[in-house]
N, C-alpha and C positions, 0 to 999 in steps of 0.2 A: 933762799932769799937772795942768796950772791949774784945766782943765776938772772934772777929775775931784775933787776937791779942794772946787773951787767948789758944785759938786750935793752932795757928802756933807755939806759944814759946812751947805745949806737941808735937809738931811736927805732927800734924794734919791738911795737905794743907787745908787751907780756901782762902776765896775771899769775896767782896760784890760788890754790885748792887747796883748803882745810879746816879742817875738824874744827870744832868751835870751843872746845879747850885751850884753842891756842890762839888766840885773841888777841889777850898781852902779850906775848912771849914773840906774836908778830906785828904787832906794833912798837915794842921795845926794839926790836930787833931791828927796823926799818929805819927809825930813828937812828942808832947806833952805826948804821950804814951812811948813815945821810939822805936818805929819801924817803921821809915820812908818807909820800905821796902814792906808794907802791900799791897797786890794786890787787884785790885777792875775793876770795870769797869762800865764807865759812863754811856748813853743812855740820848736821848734826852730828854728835858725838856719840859712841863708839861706832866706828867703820867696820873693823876687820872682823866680827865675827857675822857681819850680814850677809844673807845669800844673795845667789847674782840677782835673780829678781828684784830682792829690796836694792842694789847697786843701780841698777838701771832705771828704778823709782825714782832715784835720790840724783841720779846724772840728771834723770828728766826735769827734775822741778829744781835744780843749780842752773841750768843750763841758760834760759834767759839772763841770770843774772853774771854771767860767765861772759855772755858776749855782749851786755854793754860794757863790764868794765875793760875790756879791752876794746871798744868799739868807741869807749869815753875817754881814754888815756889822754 
């Protein structure tokens, strides 16, 4: 979240990617930083034991909403 924070305020659209468990913990977190504003996008929860097919599933059907929010910034 540093990262992403740090590239918005030199004015360099970012975003992040993540699991939808962590919701809160990146809304809190963004708050906490000062930029409630930060764009990301969830995706369902557990990742790590999916195979690459179901990975490439899940890139595919994020991926519109991957490139408005940094296309929305």
């Amino acid at each position: 979240m540093h990262d992403i924070v740090d590239l918005e305020t030199r004015g360099i659209p970012a975003m992040f990617v993540a699991s939808d468990v962590f919701v809160q913990a990146a809304e809190s977190q963004a708050i906490a930083l000062g930029f409630p504003t930060v764009q990301g996008v969830f995706v369902p929860h557990p990742i790590q034991d999916r195979t690459d097919d179901e990975m490439r599933a899940l890139a595919d059907s994020a991926y519109d909403a991957i490139v408005a929010s940094i296309t929305n910034s």
